[in-house]
N, C-alpha and C positions, 0 to 999 in steps of 0.2 A: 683438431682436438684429438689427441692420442686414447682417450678412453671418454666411452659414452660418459653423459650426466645422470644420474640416478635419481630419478624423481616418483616423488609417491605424492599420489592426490586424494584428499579427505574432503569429501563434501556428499551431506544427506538429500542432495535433492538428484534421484540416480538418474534423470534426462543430460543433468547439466554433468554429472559424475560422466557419463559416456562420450559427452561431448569432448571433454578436456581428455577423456583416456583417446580415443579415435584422433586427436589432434596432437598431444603427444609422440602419439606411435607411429604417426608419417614422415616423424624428424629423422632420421638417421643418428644424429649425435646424441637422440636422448634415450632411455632407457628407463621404461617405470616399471619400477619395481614391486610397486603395492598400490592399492585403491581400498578404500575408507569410508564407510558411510557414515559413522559419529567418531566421536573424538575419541575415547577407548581404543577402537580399532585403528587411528591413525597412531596413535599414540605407542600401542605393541609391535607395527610395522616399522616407526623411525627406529626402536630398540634391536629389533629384528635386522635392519636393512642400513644401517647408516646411512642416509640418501646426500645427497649432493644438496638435494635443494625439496622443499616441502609447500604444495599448493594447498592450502584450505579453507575453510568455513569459517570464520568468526563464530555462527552460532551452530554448533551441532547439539545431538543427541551425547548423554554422559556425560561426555567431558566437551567443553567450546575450548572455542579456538586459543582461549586467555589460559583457561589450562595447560593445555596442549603446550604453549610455548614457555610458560613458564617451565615445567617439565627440561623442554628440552633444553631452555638456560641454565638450570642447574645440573646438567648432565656434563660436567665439566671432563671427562676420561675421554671421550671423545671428539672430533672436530663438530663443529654447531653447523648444522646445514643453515643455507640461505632458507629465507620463509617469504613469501607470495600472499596473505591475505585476504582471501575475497570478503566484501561488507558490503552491504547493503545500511541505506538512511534508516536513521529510528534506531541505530545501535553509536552513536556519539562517544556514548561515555566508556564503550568497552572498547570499540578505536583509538579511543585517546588512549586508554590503557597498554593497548596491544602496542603504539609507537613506543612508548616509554619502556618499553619491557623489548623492545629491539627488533621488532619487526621490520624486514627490509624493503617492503612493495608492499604498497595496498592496490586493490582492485576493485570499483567501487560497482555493481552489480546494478542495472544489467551493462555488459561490457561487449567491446569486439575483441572477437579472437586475433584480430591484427594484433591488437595492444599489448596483449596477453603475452605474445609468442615476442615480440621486442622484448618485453619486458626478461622474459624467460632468458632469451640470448643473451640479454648485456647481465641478468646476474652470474650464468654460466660463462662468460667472457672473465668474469671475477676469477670464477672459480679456476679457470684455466690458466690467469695468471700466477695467482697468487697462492692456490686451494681452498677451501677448506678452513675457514677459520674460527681458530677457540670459541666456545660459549663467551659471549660480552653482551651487553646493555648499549643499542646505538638504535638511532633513528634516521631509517634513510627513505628522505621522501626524493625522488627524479627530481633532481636539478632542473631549472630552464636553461637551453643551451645556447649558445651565443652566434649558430648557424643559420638560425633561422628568423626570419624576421616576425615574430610573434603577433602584431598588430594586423600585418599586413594578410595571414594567414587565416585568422579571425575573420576578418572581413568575407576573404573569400570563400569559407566556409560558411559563412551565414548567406552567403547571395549563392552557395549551390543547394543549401535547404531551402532557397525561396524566401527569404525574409524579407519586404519592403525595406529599404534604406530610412523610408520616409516618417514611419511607426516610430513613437515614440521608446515602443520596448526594445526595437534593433538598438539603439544605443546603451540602454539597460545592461542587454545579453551581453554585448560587448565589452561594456565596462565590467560586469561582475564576473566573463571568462576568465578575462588581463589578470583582476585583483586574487582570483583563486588560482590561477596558474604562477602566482607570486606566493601566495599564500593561503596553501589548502586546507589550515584549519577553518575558516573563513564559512568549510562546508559543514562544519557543526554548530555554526552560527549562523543561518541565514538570514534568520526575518530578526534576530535581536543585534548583527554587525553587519552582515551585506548589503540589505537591502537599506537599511539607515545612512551609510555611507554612499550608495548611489544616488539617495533623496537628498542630502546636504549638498551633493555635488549638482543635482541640477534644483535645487531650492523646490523641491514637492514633498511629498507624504512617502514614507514606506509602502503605506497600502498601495500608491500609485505603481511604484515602481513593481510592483510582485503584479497587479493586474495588467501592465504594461507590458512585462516579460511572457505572460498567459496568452494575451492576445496574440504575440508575435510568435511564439508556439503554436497556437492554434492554425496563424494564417501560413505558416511552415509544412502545418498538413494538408492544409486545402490547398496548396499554389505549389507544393516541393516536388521535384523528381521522386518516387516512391522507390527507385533501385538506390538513390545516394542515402534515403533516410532508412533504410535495409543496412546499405552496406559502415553507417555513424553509430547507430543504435544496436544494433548486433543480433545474435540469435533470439535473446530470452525474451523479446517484447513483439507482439505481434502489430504492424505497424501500423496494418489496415485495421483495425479496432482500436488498441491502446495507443493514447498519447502520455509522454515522461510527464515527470512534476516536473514543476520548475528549477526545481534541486537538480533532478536529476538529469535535466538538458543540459544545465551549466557546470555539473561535473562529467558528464561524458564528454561536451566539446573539450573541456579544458584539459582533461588526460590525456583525448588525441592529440591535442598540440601540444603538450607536454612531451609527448613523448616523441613526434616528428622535431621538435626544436633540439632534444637529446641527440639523436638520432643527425640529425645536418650539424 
């Protein structure tokens, strides 16, 4: 790459804002330019800075992330930097908003910085091909890639967190990684489309499968190597006290292997 990537990061919660600055600034190819704690201030930085590529908050202080990117789609004199999204559950309806308005990664929170930094390369791999392209309206969620064997992958993921084969939930998890790493709106529906379609497929209740998935959670904490569920689950979750929601066990597996299948 003949010229660093320009990257500014906007997000109000200043632990996680450090983290991403301090992980940034070890790359050699990237370059950040500006740091953001609400949307206002990311917002006169992309003006200021043209950046390559823009990591944020869906929800900040002033302005959110919905602003922010509309903003920058109508900024049409300029190239449209790539955009990064971090969300967090309990924001569905303003996700669903942010793809449609052309957001090109989401990041669904809490996350690994592995993830993160793949994800960062291959949109900067873009940008190195191609540059820099015009404000437009697109939605790019990570493809599954055809390198890797996704089922077989799953599996061995769930047996280094320690999940019994023999639980009724091992099967659950596994079926609603597959069906959300096909199809990630899935995670704005769970208990009214996920979980209903894994109970047709094995003839039980919704309620079963969501208490079925809990348990196998639970015995994931009490039976798992504590360094693999550190290293799945990532900075923001302390492992040894908090256990994810259900939601959110089944979309952090499903973005790692999302994104190892891209990736092979």
């Amino acid at each position: 790459m003949s010229n660093k990537v320009k990257i500014i990061v906007a997000e109000d919660n200043r632990t996680l804002c450090q983290i991403l600055q301090d992980y940034i600034q070890r790359d050699e190819n990237f370059e950040l330019t500006g740091v953001a704690y609400n949307g206002l201030e990311a917002w006169e930085l992309i003006q200021k800075h043209n950046p390559d590529l823009v990591i944020m908050d869906l929800v900040m202080p002033n302005l959110d992330g919905i602003e922010v990117l509309e903003r920058i789609n109508n900024r049409t004199s300029v190239p449209r930097p790539k955009v990064i999204m971090l969300t967090a559950f309990g924001h569905e309806a303003l996700t669903h908003q942010a793809m449609v308005m052309g957001v090109d990664y989401f990041i669904l929170k809490p996350f690994d910085l592995e993830i993160l930094g793949k994800r960062i390369k291959t949109l900067t791999q873009e940008i190195e091909i191609s540059g820099p392209q015009p404000s437009q309206t697109c939605t790019s969620v990570a493809p599954v890639g055809r390198g890797v064997n996704i089922s077989v992958e799953v599996t061995t993921m769930m047996h280094q967190l320690g999940i019994p084969a023999h639980v009724k939930g091992y099967q659950y998890i596994r079926d609603a990684i597959l069906m959300v790493i096909e199809d990630v709106s899935l995670l704005g529906a769970v208990t009214k489309e996920l979980y209903p379609a894994i109970a047709k497929k094995y003839n039980t209740a919704p309620s079963r499968v969501e208490r079925g998935i809990r348990h196998a959670i639970e015995l994931a904490w009490e039976r798992g190597h504590m360094e693999t569920l550190k290293r799945i689950f990532g900075y923001s979750m302390n492992i040894e006290r908090q256990k994810p929601t259900n939601s959110e066990f089944i979309a952090l597996l499903a973005d790692k292997l999302r994104v190892m299948s891209k990736v092979g």
